[in-house]
C-alpha positions in Angstrom: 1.7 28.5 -7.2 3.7 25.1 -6.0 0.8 23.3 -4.8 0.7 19.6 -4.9 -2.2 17.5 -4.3 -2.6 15.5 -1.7 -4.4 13.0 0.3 -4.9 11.8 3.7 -4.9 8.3 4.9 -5.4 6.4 7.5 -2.6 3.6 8.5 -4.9 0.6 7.1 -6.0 2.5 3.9 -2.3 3.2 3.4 -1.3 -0.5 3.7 -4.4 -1.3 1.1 -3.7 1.1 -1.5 0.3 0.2 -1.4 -0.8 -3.6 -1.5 -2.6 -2.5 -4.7 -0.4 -0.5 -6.4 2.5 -2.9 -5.9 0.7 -6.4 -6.1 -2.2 -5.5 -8.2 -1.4 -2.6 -10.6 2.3 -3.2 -10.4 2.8 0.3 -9.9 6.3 1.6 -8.3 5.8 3.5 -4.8 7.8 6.1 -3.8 7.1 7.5 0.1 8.6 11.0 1.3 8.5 12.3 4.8 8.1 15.4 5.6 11.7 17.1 7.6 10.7 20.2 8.7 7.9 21.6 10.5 4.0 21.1 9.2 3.9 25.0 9.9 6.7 25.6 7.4 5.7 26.9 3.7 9.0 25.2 2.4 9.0 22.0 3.8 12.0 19.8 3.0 11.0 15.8 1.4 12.9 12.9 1.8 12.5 9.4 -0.1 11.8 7.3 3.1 10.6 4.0 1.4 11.0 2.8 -2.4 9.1 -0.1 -4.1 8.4 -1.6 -6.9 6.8 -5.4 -7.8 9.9 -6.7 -8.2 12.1 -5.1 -5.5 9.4 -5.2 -2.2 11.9 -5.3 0.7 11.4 -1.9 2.0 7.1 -3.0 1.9 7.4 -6.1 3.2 5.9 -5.6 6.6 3.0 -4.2 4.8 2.4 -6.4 2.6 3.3 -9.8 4.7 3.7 -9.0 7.9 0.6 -8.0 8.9 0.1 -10.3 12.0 -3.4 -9.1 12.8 -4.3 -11.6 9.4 -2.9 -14.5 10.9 -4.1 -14.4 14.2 -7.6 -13.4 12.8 -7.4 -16.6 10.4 -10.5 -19.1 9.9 -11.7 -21.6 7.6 -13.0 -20.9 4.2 -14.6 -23.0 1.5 -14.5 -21.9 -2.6 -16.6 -23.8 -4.6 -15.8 -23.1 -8.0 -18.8 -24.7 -10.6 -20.1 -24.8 -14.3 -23.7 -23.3 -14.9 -24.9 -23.4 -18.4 -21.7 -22.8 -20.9 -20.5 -19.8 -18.7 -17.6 -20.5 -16.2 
């Protein structure tokens, strides 16, 4: 009757698809937790974290302060060159 759909994710799929919906698709993001029991039929949802493209602050450790990026950093060339009349 009230189902809603859902989807599980894992924590570094959840920080991709938030990075894209924000940065990309320039989506809004709404996240709700859960305050009752999982066993419960009528659990209770709360608006933990709100986002949008222009108002990040509550995303910003997902989307910048990921600190596993910076220490994994390296070197990386981008050539960027003319063939034929196509760029």
């Amino acid at each position: 009757p009230n189902k809603l759909d859902s989807v599980v994710l894992n924590k570094a799929r959840f920080e991709a698809l938030v990075k894209d919906l924000l940065l990309v698709k320039q989506y809004r993001v709404e996240v709700y937790i859960a305050k009752s029991p999982s066993s419960s039929r009528n659990q209770n949802w709360t608006l933990e974290y709100k986002g949008s493209p222009g108002n990040l602050a509550q995303f910003e450790e997902i989307l910048f302060g990921n600190s596993d990026i910076a220490v994994r950093a390296s070197i990386m060339a981008v050539k960027v060159a003319v063939e034929g009349k196509s760029k």
